[in-house]
DRENKOLFI-502937 format. One line per 5 residues: number of its first residue (from 1); their letters; for each residue x, y, z of C-alpha. Coordinates in pm, 1 decimal. Example, Ala and Ser with C-alpha at 12.3 -4.5 7.8 and 13.67 -1.06 7.14 Angstrom:
# residues 2
1	AS	1230.0 -450.0 780.0 ~ 1367.0 -106.0 714.0 .
***
This chain:
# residues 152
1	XXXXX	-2267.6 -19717.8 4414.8 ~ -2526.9 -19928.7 4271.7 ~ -2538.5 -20222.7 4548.6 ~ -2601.9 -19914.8 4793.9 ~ -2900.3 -19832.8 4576.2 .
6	XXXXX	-2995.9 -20154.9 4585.5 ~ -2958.2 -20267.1 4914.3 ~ -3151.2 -19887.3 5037.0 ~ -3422.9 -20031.4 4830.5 ~ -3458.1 -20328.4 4952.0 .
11	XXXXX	-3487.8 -20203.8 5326.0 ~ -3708.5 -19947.1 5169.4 ~ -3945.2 -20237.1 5066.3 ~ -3927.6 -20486.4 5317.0 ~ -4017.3 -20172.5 5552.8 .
16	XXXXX	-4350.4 -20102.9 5345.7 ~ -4396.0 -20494.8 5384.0 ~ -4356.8 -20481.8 5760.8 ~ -4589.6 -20206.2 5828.6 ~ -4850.5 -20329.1 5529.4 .
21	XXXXX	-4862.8 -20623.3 5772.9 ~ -4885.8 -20481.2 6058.8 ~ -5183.2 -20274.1 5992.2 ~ -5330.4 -20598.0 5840.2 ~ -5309.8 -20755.9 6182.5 .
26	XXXXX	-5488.1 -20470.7 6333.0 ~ -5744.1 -20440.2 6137.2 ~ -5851.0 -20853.5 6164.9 ~ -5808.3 -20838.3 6579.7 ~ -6076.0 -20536.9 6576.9 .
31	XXXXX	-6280.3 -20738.3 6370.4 ~ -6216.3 -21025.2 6574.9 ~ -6305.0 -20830.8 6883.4 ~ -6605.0 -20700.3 6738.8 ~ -6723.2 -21027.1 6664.1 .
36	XXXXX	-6618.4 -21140.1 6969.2 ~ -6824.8 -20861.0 7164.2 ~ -7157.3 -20940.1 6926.1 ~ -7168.7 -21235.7 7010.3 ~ -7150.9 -21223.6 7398.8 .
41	XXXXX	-7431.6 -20931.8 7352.9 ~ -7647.5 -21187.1 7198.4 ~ -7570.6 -21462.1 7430.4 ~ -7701.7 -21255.7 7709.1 ~ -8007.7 -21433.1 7828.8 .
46	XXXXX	-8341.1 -21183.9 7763.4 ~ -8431.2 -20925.3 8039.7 ~ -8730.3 -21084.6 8264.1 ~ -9069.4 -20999.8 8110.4 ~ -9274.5 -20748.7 8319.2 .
51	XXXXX	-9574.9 -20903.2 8562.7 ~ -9805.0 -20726.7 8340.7 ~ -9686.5 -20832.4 8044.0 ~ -9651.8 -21195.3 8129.1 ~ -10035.5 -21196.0 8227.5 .
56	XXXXX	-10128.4 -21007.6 7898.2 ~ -9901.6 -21343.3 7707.8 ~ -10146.3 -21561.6 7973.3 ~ -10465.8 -21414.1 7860.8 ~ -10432.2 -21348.0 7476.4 .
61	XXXXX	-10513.4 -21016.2 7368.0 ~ -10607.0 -20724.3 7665.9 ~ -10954.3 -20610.3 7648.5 ~ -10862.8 -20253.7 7709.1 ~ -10626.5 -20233.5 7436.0 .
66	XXXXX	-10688.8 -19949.6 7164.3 ~ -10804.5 -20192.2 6890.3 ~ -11154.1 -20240.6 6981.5 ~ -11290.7 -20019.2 6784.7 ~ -11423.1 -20278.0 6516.8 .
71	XXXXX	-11669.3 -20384.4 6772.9 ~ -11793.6 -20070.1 6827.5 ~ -11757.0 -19770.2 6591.8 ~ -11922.5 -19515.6 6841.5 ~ -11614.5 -19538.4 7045.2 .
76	XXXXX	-11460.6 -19314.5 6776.4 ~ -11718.7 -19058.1 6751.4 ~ -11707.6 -19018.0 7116.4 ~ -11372.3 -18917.3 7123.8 ~ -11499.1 -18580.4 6900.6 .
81	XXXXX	-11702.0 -18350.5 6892.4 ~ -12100.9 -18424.8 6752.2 ~ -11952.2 -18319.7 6395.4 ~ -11688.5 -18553.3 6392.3 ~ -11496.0 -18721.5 6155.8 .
86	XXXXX	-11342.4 -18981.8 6393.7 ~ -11327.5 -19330.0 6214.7 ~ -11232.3 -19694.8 6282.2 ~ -10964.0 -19790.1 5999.9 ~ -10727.7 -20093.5 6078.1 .
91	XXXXX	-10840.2 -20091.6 6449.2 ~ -10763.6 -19736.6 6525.4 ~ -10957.8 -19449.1 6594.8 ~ -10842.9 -19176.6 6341.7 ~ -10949.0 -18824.4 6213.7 .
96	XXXXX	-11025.9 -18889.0 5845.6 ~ -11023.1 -18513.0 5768.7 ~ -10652.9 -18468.6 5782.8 ~ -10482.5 -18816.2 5772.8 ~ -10287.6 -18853.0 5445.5 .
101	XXXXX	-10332.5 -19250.4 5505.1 ~ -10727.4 -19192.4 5507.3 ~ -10836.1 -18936.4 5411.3 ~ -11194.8 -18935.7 5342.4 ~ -11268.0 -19254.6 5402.8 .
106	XXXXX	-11046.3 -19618.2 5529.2 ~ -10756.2 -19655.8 5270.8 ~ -10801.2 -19334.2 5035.6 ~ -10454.0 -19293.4 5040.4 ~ -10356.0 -18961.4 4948.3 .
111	XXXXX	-10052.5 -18878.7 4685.7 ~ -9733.7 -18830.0 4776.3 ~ -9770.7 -18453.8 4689.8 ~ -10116.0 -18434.8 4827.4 ~ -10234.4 -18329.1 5155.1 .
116	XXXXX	-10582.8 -18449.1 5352.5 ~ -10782.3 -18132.9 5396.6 ~ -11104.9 -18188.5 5494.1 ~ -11141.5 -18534.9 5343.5 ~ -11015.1 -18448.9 5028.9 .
121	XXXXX	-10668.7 -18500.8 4875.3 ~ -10551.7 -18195.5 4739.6 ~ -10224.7 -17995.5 4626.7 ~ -10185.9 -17777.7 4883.4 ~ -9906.8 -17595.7 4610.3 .
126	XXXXX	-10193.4 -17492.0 4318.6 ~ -10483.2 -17515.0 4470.4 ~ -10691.8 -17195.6 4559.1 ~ -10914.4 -17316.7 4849.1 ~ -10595.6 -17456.4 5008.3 .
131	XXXXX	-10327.3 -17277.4 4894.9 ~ -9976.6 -17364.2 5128.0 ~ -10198.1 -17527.1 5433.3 ~ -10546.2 -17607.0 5473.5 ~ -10832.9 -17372.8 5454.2 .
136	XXXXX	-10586.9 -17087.7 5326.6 ~ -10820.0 -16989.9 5024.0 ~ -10674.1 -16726.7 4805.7 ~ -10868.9 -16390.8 4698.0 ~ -11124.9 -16431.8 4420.0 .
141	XXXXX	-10910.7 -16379.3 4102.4 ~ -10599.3 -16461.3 4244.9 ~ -10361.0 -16783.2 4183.8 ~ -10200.6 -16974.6 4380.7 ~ -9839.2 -17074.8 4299.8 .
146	XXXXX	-9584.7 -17283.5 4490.0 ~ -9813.2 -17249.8 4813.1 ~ -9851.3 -16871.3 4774.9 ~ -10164.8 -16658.2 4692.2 ~ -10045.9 -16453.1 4363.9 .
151	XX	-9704.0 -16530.5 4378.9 ~ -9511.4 -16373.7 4067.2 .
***
């Protein structure tokens, strides 16, 4: 009786073996083929480059691009109205009134809790003249609290 045990568990194992194997195999040919595929995607030679863009390579930089601002700064106040806060920062024309990147002025950077409003970095979660979005100023006497005007 005990050679039958013996022998049962020896199939037993040599069948775990087999199929431990056999998913090993598997597994390395999909990687294989993966590779395989990766590389034939980047061995494809590059799509062919626009007309446009080839003469814009030619020619260096494209005089009508959006970064000519620095030459001109009235280029961004045109683009407003005759109160505006349109500025050149980094080549771009931007509203510093409400952009968190500059807000106020080029590079005032606002905190990553803080909101631009009107040039000014503020908590828009405690603060009473902008309490949960801009210009939302709560009643004289009141609080605000998580965004809300007396909250409680």
């Amino acid at each position: 009786m005990m050679g039958l045990k013996n022998i049962i568990l020896a199939i037993f194992i040599i069948a775990i073996t087999i199929i431990v194997l056999i998913s090993t195999l598997s597994v390395s040919n999909n990687q294989k083929e993966t590779h395989m595929h990766r590389q034939t995607l980047l061995s494809k030679e590059p799509h062919r480059v626009s007309r446009f863009l080839a003469q814009n390579a030619k020619n260096g930089r494209n005089a009508n691009a959006a970064d000519h601002c620095n030459k001109n700064e009235e280029i961004c106040k045109s683009q407003g109205s005759a109160n505006s806060t349109m500025a050149c920062c980094s080549n771009k024309c931007l509203d510093v009134a409400y952009d968190n990147d500059n807000c106020g002025a080029c590079k005032n950077q606002c905190k990553f809790t803080q909101t631009c409003c009107g040039g000014e970095c503020v908590y828009l979660a405690y603060d009473k003249r902008h309490c949960g979005e801009c210009n939302h100023r709560c009643l004289v006497g009141d609080f605000c609290v998580y965004g809300l005007c007396n909250y409680a």
